[in-house]
C-alpha positions in Angstrom: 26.4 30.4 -28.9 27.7 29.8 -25.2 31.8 29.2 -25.5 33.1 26.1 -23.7 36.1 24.1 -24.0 36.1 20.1 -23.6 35.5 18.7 -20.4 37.5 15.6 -20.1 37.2 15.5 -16.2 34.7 16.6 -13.2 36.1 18.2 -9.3 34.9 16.7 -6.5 34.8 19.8 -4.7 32.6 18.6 -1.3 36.4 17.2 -0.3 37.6 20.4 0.6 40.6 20.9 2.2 40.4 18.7 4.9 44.5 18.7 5.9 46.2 16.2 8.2 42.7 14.5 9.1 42.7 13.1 5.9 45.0 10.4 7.7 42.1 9.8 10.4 38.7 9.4 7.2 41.3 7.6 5.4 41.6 4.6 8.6 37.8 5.1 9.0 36.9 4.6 5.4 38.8 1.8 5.1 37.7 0.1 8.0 34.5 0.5 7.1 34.3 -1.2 4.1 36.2 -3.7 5.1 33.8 -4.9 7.7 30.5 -4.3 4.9 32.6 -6.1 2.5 32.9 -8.4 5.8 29.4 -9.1 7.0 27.7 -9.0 3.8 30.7 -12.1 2.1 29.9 -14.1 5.3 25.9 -14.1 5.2 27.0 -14.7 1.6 28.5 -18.0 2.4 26.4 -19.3 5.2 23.1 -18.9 2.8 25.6 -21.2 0.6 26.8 -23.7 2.6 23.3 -24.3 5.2 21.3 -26.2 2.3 18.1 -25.9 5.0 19.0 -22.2 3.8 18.1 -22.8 -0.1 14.8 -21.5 -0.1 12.9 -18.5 -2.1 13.4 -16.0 0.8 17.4 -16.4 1.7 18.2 -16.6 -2.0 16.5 -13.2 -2.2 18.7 -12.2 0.3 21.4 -13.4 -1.1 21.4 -11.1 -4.1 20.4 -8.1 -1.6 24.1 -9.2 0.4 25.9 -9.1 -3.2 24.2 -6.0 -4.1 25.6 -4.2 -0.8 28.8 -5.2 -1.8 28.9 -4.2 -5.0 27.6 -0.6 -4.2 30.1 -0.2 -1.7 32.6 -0.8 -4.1 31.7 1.6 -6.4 31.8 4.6 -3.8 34.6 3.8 -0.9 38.0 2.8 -3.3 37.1 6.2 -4.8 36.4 8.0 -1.4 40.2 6.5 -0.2 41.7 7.6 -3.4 40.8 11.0 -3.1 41.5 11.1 0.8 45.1 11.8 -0.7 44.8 14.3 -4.1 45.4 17.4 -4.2 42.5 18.1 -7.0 40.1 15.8 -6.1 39.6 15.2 -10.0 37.7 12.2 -11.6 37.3 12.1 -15.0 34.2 11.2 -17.2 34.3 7.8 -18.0 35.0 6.7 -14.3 32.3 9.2 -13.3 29.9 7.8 -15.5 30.7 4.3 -14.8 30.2 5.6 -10.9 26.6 7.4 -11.8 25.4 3.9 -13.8 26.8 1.2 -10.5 24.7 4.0 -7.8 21.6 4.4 -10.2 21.6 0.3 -11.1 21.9 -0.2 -7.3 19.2 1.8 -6.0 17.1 0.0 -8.8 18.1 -3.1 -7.9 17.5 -2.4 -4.1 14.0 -1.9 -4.3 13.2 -4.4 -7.3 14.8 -7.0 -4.7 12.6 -5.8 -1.9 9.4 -6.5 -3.9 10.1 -9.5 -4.9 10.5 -9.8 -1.4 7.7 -8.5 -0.2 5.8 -10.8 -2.9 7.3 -13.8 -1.5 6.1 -13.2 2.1 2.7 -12.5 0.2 2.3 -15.6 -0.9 4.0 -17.6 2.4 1.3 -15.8 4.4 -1.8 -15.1 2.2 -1.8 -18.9 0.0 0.9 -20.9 1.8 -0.3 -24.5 0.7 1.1 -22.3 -2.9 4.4 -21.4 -1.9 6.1 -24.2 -3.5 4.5 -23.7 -6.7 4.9 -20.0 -6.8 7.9 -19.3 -5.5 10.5 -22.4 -6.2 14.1 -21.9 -6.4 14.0 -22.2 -9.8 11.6 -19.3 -10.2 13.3 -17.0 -7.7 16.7 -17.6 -10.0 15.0 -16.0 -13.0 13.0 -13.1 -10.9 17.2 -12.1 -9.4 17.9 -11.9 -13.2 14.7 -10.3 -14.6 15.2 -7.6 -11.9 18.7 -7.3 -12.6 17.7 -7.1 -16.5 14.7 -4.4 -15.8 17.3 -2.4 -13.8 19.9 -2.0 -16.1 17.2 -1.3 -18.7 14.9 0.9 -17.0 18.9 2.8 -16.2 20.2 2.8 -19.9 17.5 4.6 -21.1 18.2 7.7 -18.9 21.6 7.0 -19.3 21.7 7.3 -22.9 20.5 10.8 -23.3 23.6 11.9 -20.5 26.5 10.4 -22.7 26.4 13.2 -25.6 26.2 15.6 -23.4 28.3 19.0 -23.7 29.6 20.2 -20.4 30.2 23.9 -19.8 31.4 23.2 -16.3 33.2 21.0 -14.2 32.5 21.0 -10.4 30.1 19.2 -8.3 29.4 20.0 -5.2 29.8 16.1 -3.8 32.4 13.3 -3.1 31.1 11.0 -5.7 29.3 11.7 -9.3 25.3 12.6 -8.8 23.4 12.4 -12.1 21.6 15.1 -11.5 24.6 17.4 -10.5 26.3 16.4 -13.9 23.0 17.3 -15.8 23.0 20.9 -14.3 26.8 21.0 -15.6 25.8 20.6 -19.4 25.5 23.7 -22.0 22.4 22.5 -22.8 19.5 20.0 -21.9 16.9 18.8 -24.3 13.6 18.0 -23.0 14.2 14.5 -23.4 16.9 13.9 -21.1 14.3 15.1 -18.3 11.6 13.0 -19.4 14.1 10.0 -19.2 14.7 11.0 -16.1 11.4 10.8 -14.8 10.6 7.8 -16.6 13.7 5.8 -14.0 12.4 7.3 -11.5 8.9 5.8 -12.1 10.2 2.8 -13.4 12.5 2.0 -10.5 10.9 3.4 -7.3 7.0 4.1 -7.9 6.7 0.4 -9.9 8.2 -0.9 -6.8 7.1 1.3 -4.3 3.5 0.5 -5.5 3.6 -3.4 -5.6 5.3 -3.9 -2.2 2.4 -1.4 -1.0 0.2 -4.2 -2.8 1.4 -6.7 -1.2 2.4 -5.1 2.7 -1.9 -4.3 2.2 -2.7 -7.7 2.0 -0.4 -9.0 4.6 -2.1 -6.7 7.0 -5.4 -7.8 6.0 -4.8 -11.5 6.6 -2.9 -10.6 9.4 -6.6 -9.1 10.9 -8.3 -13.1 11.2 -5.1 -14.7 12.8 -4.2 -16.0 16.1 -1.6 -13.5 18.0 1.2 -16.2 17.5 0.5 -16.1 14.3 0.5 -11.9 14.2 4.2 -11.7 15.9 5.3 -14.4 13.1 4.3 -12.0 10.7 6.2 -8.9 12.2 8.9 -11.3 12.7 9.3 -12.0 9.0 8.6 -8.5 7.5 10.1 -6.4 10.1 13.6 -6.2 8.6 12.2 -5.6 5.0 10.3 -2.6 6.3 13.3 -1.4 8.0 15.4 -1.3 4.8 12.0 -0.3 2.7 12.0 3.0 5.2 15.5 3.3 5.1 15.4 3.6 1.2 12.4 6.0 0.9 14.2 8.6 3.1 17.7 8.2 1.4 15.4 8.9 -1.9 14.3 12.1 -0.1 17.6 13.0 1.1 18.9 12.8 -2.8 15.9 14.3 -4.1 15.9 17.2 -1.7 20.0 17.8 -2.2 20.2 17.0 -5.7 17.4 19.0 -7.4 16.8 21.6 -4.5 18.7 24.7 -3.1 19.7 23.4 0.0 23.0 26.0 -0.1 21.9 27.4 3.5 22.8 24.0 5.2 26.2 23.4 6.2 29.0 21.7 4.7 28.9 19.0 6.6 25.5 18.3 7.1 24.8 18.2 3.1 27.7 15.8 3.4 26.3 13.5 5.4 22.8 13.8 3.7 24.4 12.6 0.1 26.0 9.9 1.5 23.8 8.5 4.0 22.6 5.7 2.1 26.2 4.4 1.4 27.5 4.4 5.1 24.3 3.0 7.0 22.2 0.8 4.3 25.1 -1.7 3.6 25.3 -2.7 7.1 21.8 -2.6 8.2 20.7 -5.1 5.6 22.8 -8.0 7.1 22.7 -7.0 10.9 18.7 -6.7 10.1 18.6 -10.0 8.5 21.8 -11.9 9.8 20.6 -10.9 13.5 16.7 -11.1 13.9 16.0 -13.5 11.0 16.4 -16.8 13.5 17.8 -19.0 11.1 20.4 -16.9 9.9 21.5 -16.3 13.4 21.8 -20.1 14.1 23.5 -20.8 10.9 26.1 -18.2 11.4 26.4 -20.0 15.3 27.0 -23.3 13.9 29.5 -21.8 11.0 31.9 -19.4 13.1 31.5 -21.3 16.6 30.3 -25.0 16.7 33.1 -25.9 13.5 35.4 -28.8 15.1 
C-alpha cells in the first residue's frame, strides 16, 4: 500500500513568485471585480425597477446578471488573498466549496442559455403563444428548476470527490480544478469517472443539444420572412450566441488544460487559458445585453441620466 499522510490543505502553485508586482495584479484584480460586480448589480436593478422590463426574456437575464456575480465571487476574493501569501495554501473545505460554486456556475450558465434560446423559440416560431408558454410565472419556476438540476446534476460528481485520499498536494492553477484534485488522490474508483462524465453530459451536451434544437428552427423560420423581420432575429439572438460561443471554447480551454499534457506551453499562457472564462465572460454578458439589447440601453438612459 502507497504511504501518504493527511492532506488537510492544497498549493496553488500557478502563483509563483511573482515579487513586488503582486502590488500592480492586486489593483487590477480588484478593480476588476469591482466594475463586474458593477455592471452586472446595475442591469440587476434596472430589469427591477423598468416594469415594461418584467417579461420572460429580461427575467432570464436577470438570473444570468446574478449568476456573473456570484461566480466572480467565488474566484477574485481568493485571487486578492493570495496576491499577498507566502504559500499560496488553501485548504480542502474552501477548495471544495470553490470546485462546487465554478462547477454549479458553468451548469447554470448554459441551463440559463437554453431556456433562453427556448424563449426566443417560441417569440419567433408561435408568437400568438408566447404568453401562454412563457409567462412570468413560468419563467420563475424554469430559474429554479435549472438551478435545482444544476446543483443535482453537480452533487452527484461531487459526492464521489469528498472521501477521497490525497497523496499529493499541488495544483498547478490559481484556483481549485476538479479534475486537478482528482489526479491528486491515491486512488480513483471507476465511479468517480463515470460521475464525471455523467455532469458533463448532464450539464453541457443536454444543453448544448436543445439550444441546437431550438437555434435550427429559428433559422428555418427565419428562411420565409421579410428581411426586417431577418435582422430582428439576429438582433435578438446575437448576444446569446456570443456568450453560447464564448462558453463552448472556455469548455475547450478547461478540457484541453485540465485533462491534457499541455506542459510545453508557457506559464503564462496556461494561465490565461484556465482563467479566461472568469476575466472576459462576466463582463461580456451585460455589455452584450445591457448595450445592443435596445431596451436595456434605454432603460439604463432613463435610470443613470434622465433621473431629476
Amino acid at each position: 500500500m502507497e504511504n501518504s499522510t493527511e492532506v488537510v490543505s492544497f498549493v496553488l502553485s500557478a502563483y509563483g513568485n511573482i515579487g513586488n508586482l503582486k502590488y500592480l495584479y492586486f489593483i487590477i484584480i480588484l478593480l476588476w471585480y469591482i466594475f463586474i460586480c458593477a455592471t452586472n448589480s446595475i442591469l440587476i436593478v434596472v430589469v427591477y425597477m423598468d416594469r415594461g422590463l418584467h417579461e420572460p426574456m429580461y427575467l432570464l437575464l436577470c438570473n444570468l446578471f446574478i449568476n456573473e456575480i456570484y461566480i466572480s465571487t467565488s474566484l477574485y476574493p481568493l485571487l486578492l488573498s493570495q496576491m499577498f501569501s507566502d504559500t499560496h495554501e488553501v485548504t480542502l473545505p474552501w477548495c471544495f466549496l470553490q470546485m462546487f460554486c465554478f462547477y454549479i456556475f458553468g451548469c447554470v450558465q448554459l441551463c440559463n442559455l437554453t431556456a433562453m434560446a427556448y424563449d426566443r423559440y417560441v417569440c419567433i416560431c408561435y408568437p400568438l403563444l408566447y404568453n401562454v408558454l412563457m409567462s412570468n410565472k413560468r419563467v420563475g419556476k424554469i430559474i429554479l428548476f435549472l438551478w435545482i438540476y444544476s446543483f443535482i446534476s453537480y452533487m452527484f460528481s461531487f459526492s464521489f470527490v469528498i472521501p477521497l485520499t490525497f497523496c499529493g498536494n499541488v495544483i498547478d492553477k490559481v484556483f481549485c480544478d476538479q479534475q486537478l484534485v482528482i489526479q491528486l488522490a491515491c486512488s480513483v474508483s471507476p465511479l468517480t469517472s463515470i460521475s464525471d462524465l455523467f455532469f458533463g453530459f448532464m450539464s453541457f451536451i443536454i444543453p448544448l443539444s436543445l439550444i441546437s434544437v431550438s437555434y435550427t428552427k429559428i433559422l428555418w423560420v427565419c428562411l420565409f420572412v421579410s428581411k426586417g423581420g431577418k435582422q430582428k432575429v439576429i438582433a435578438t439572438c446575437t448576444p446569446q450566441i456570443v456568450s453560447l460561443a464564448n462558453m463552448f471554447v472556455a469548455a475547450t480551454f478547461h478540457f484541453v488544460v485540465s485533462r491534457l499534457n499541455v506542459g510545453y506551453l508557457p506559464d503564462k499562457v496556461r494561465l490565461i487559458i484556465s482563467i479566461y472564462i472568469h476575466i472576459l465572460q462576466p463582463m461580456i454578458t451585460p455589455f452584450m445585453y445591457g448595450l445592443y439589447l435596445p431596451k436595456i440601453r434605454q432603460s439604463c438612459k432613463r435610470l443613470l441620466f434622465d433621473r431629476k
